[in-house]
N, C-alpha and C positions, 0 to 999 in steps of 0.2 A: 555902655555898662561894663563894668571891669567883669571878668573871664571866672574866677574861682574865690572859693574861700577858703581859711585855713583854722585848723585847730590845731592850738596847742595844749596837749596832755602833759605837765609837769608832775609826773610819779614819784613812787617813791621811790624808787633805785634808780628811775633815768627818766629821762623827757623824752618822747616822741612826739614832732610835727609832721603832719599831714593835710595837703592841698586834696580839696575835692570842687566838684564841678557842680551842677545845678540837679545833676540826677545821682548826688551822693556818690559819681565813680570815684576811686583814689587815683589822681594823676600822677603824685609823687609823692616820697617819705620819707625821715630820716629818725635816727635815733640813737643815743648815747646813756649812756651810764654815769654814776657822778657817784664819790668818795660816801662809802657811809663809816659813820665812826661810833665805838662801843667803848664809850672811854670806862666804865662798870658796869659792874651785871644789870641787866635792866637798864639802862641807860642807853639810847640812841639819837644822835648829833647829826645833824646837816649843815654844811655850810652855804648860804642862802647866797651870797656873793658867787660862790662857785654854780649855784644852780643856776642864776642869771646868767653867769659868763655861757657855759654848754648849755642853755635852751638855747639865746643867740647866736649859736655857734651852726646848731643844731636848724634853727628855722634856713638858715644863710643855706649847707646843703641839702635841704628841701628844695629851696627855691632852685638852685644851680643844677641840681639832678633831673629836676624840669624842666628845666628852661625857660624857668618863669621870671619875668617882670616882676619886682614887686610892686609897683603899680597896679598891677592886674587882680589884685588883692580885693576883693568888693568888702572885708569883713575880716575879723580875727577873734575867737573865741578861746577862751583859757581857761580850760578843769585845771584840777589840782588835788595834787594829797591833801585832804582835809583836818584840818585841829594842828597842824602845825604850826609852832612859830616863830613868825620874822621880829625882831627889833633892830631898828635902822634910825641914822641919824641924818636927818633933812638936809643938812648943812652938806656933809659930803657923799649923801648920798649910797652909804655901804650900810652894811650889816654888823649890828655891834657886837655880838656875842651868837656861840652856836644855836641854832635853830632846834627848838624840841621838838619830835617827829613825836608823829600820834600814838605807834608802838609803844616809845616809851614809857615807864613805868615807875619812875624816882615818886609820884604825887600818890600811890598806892596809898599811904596813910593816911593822908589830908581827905582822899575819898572817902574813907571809912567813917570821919570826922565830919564831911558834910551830908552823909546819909543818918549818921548817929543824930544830926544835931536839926535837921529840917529834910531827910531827904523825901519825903511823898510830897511835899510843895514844892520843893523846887523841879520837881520830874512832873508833877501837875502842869507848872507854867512852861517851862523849855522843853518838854519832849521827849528829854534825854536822859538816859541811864545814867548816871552818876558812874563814870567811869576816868581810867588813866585817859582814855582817850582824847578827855575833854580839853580844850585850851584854856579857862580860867584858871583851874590848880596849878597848870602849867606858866603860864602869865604870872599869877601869883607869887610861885617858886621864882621867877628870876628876878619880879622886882624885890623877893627880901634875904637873894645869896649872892644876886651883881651889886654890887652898891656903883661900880662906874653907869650902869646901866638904869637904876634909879634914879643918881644924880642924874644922868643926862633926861631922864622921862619929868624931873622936878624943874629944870631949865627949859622946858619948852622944844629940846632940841631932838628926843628919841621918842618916834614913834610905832605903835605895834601893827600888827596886819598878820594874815593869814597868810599862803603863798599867792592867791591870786591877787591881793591887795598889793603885794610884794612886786610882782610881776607887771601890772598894771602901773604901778607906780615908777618903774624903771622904766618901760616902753614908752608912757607917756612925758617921759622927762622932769618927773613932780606933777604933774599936771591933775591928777586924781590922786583920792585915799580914798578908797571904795572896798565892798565888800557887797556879797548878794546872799540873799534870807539860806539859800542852801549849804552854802559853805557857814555863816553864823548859828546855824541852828542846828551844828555841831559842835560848840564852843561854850553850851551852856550858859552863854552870855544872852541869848536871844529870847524874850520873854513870849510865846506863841501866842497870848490870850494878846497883846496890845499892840505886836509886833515891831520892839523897837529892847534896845537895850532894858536889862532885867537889871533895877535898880537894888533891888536887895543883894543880888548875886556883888553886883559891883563894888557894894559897901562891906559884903563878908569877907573878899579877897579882895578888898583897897585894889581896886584898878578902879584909876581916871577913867571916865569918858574920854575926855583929849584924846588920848593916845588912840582912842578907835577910829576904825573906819568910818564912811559912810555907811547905812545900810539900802541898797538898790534891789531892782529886780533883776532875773538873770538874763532879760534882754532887752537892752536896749545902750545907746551909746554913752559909753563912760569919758572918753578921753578918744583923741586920734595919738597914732606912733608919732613921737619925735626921728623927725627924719634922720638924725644923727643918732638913735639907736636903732631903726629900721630902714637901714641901707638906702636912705633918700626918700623911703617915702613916707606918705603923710595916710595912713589908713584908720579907720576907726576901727575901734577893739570895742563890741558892741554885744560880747554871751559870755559868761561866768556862770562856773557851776562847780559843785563839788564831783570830786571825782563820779563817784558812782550816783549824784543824781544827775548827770553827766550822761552815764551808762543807760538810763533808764529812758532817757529821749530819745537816745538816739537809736536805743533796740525798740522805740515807736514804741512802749507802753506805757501808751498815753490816755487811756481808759483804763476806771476803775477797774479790778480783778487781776489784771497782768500784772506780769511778774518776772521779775530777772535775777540773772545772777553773776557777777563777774569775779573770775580764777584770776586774781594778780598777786601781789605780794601775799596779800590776804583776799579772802573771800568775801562778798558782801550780797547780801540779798536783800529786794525788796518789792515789796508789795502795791500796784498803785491803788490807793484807798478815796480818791478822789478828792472833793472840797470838804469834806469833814474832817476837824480838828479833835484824833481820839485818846493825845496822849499817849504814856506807856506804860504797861504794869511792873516795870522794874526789869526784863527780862529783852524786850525787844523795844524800838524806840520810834518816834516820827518822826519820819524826815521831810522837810522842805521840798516838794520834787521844782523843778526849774518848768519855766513853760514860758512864753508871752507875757510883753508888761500886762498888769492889770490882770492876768488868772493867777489863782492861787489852786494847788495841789497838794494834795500830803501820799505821804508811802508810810509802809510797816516795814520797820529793817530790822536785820540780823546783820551780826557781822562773825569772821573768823579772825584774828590778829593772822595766823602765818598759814596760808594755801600752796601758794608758788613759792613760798621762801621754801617749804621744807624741800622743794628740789632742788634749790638753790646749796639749797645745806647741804644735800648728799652729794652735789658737783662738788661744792668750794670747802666744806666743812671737813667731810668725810675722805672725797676724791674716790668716790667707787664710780663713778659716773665723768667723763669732761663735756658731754651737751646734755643740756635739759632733756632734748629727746631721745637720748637714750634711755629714761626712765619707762618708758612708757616699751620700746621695745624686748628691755630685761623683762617687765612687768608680766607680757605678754609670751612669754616665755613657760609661765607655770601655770596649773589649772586654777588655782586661791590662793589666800597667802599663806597659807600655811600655820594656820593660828596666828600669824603677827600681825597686831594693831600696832600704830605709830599715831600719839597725838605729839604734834607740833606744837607743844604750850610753850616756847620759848619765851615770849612774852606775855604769860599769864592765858587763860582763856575767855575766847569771847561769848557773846551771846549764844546760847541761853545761863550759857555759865555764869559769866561777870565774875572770872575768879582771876586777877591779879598774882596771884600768889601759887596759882597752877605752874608746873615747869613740863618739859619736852618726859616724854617715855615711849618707851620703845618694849612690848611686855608680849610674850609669847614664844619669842625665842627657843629654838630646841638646838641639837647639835645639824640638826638637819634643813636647818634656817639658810638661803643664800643670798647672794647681792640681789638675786629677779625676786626673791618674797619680799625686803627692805623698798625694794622700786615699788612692788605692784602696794604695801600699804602706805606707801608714801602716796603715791596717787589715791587710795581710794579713802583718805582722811580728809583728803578732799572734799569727798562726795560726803563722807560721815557727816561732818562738819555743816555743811548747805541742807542736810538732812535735820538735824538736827535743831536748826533756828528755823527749818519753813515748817516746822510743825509745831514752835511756837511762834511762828506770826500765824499760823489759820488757827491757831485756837483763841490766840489775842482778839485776832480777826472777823475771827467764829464762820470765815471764810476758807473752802476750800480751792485749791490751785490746780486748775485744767490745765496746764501748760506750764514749760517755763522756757524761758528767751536764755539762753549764754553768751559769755563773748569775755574777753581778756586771755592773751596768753594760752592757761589753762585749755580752753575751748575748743582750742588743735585738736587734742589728743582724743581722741575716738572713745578709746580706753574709756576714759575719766569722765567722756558723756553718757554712754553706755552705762558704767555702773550708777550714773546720776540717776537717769531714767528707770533701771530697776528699785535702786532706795527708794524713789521718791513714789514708784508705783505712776506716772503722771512721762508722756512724753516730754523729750525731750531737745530746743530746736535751736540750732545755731545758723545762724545770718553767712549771707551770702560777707558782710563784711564785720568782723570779728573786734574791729577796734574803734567801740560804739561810743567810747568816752569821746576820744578823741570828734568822731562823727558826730555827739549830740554837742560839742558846743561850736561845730562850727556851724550845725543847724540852726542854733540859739544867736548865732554872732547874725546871718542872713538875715532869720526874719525879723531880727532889729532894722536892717536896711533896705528891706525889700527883696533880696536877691532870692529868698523862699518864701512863698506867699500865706502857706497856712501850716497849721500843724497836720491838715488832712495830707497835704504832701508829704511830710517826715513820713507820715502811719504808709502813704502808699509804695516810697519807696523801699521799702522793708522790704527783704527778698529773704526766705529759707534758703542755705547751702546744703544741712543733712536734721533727719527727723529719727531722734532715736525712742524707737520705744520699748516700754518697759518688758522684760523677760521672764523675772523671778515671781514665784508664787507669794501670798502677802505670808505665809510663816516661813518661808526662807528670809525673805527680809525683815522680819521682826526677830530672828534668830539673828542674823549681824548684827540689826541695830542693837541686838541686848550686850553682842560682846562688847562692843565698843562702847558703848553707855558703862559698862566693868571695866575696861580701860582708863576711859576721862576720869573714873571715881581714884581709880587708884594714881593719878597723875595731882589729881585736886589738893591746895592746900596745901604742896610743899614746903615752901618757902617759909609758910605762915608761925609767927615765935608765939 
């Protein structure tokens, strides 16, 4: 029996692979960064060619930092930034045109257009919030401003995919066009009530079928690696999942109630709500959670659009910072922040907002403001933000949250669990191993093949690292959450003509 398994996390600003063994340890890792591009406001571009070239780059030293065989490979699982899109042409096998990243925001109108014009039925059948997020408006937009990219979709020769379709399509040499209910039913294309492509949706924004994937579960064998893009060997690539229902296997909450939340680019939280399909009231959404062929699960999500960007912004934007963790050291430097809220609405804001049209503010400012108040509310819009959508998903819910599991990035920083733990009123607990995306689909990829035998395994090797719990009295933190709820307001609707 081959020796380990691997997951690969294709994020949004970079890929991380990671081998793990039978009891979840991390044997080895690697990780790279890849070009983002802002060619206008609102507007954000990946190049999907480039994402393939440094994942494979990327897995290759994984493997050699270990000393691994690629043979030794029992399984390969692939998350991914979700609602992104690839269009590529069969024949040579590239990427025809930039990749729309799910931040982006160009479809803001067309949103407003398809909630004007049917949106309680269509967020009845798919799940999902009628937002930029979603890939059909996105789809949409390029089959009618690429015309090379339509003609080639009209010839049989350009097809779509999300990145893990993307991905899977490259490693397996052609060999599949797949896609799994997690990652599609985030795309607004996925009908929840019938479980298969949403025909009305298809005929409002004229996308073929053709050009879709298959639709799969998130485990079981899709294709084996073409040996000539995986270093000779021949492995099956057998767990797909979207990023953060990714995040939710592999933080084991895999029983109704639990709950996660993962600090990456953006923040995302989710609830698992079990086999019950409940729809969304407009505000949070249902998400497909990933499990074994043949169960089906849903979760209650919130998302943040920018969590970790906004440190990202104070490193590369600002330059008050050169390592992310410096933020959390200035931060801890002052007793509060000194009246400064920061929302990160760069890209519009997320759930429970759904405001597209929100911009970045920064509002409290005195002369007596310093770079450690800018750090400490850059981190704790973090917390605002996670705050803020897990108290509408338990009212969505009508569920309250005893716990919550963290991991991404973010999850380091003590700081930023601490104040979670006070907002939320509710401990707070971080995993012995922090990079659960990656760890839930290489759980997903196993027990397609045997090498993990149940999900009671995934739940058992769950290990706590640190347990933070809550400090503040519940009117301190309903005095926060009020400033910043006065912050989002006055952030809200800038843009808006």
């Amino acid at each position: 029996m081959a020796k380990y398994v691997m997951g690969i996390d294709q994020g949004t600003t970079g890929t991380k692979v990671i081998v793990f063994d039978q009891k979840a340890n991390i044997i080895s890792t690697a990780y790279s960064e890849f070009t983002q591009y802002f060619p206008q406001p609102g507007w954000v571009e990946h190049d999907a060619n480039e994402i393939y070239e440094v994942s494979m780059r990327v897995a290759k030293e994984c493997l050699e930092s270990g000393h691994i065989d690629p043979n030794d490979i029992a399984a390969i699982g692939i998350t991914n930034q979700r609602e992104t899109t690839v269009f590529w042409d069969k024949e040579t096998g590239k990427a025809v045109c930039p990749s729309i990243v799910w931040q982006d925001i160009r479809t803001a109108e067309r949103c407003d257009e398809l909630i004007a014009k049917d949106g309680p039925d269509i967020m009845r059948r798919t799940g999902m919030v009628i937002v930029t997020n979603c890939g059909a408006p996105k789809i949409e937009w390029v089959l009618k401003n690429l015309p090379e990219v339509k003609k080639g979709v009209d010839e049989g020769r350009i097809i779509y995919g999300t990145i893990d379709t993307w991905m899977i399509w490259k490693m397996s040499g052609g060999a599949a066009h797949v896609t799994d209910y997690s990652n599609a039913g985030c795309t607004l294309l996925l009908n929840q009530l019938t479980m298969d492509y949403d025909e009305k949706i298809l005929e409002e924004c004229s996308i073929p079928r053709s050009i879709l994937p298959e639709l799969r579960s998130s485990c079981e064998v899709y294709a084996y690696t073409d040996p000539k893009e995986f270093f000779g060997a021949k492995v099956p690539i057998s767990g797909i999942a979207g990023d953060q229902n990714a995040a939710t296997f592999g933080q084991a909450c895999v029983y109704p109630g639990m709950a996660k939340n993962t600090y990456g680019t953006g923040s995302f939280m989710i609830m698992n709500t079990g086999e019950k399909y409940v729809g969304t009231n407009g505000a949070v959404f249902n998400a497909n959670l990933c499990g074994p062929k043949g169960t089906v699960q849903y979760g209650i999500e919130g998302m943040a659009n920018v969590s970790g960007a906004a440190i990202q912004w104070l490193r590369d934007g600002l330059g008050i910072i050169k390592e992310a963790s410096e933020c959390e050291q200035w931060a801890n430097t002052v007793e509060d922040n000194g009246g400064v809220y920061f929302v990160p609405a760069f890209n519009g804001l997320g759930n429970p907002y759904s405001d597209p049209y929100a911009r970045g503010t920064i509002i409290g400012i005195t002369r007596g403001t310093t770079k450690a108040h800018l750090c400490r509310a850059a981190l704790e819009c973090m917390a605002f933000q996670v705050a803020d959508a897990f108290h509408g998903i338990e009212e969505f819910a009508g569920t309250k949250i005893n716990f919550l599991r963290v991991d991404g990035g973010g999850a380091k920083s003590d700081f930023l669990c601490q104040f979670q733990a006070d907002l939320l009123g509710v401990p707070v607990e971080r995993p012995v191993i922090t990079e659960t995306t990656c760890l839930g689909a290489a759980y997903l990829a196993g027990l397609a093949v045997g090498y993990f035998k149940s999900v009671d395994e995934v739940n058992d090797n769950w290990q706590v690292e640190k347990r933070f719990e809550p400090r503040l009295t519940e009117e301190q933190r309903n005095e926060l959450m009020e400033n910043w709820k006065r912050a989002v307001e006055r952030a809200s609707g800038w843009v808006k003509k």
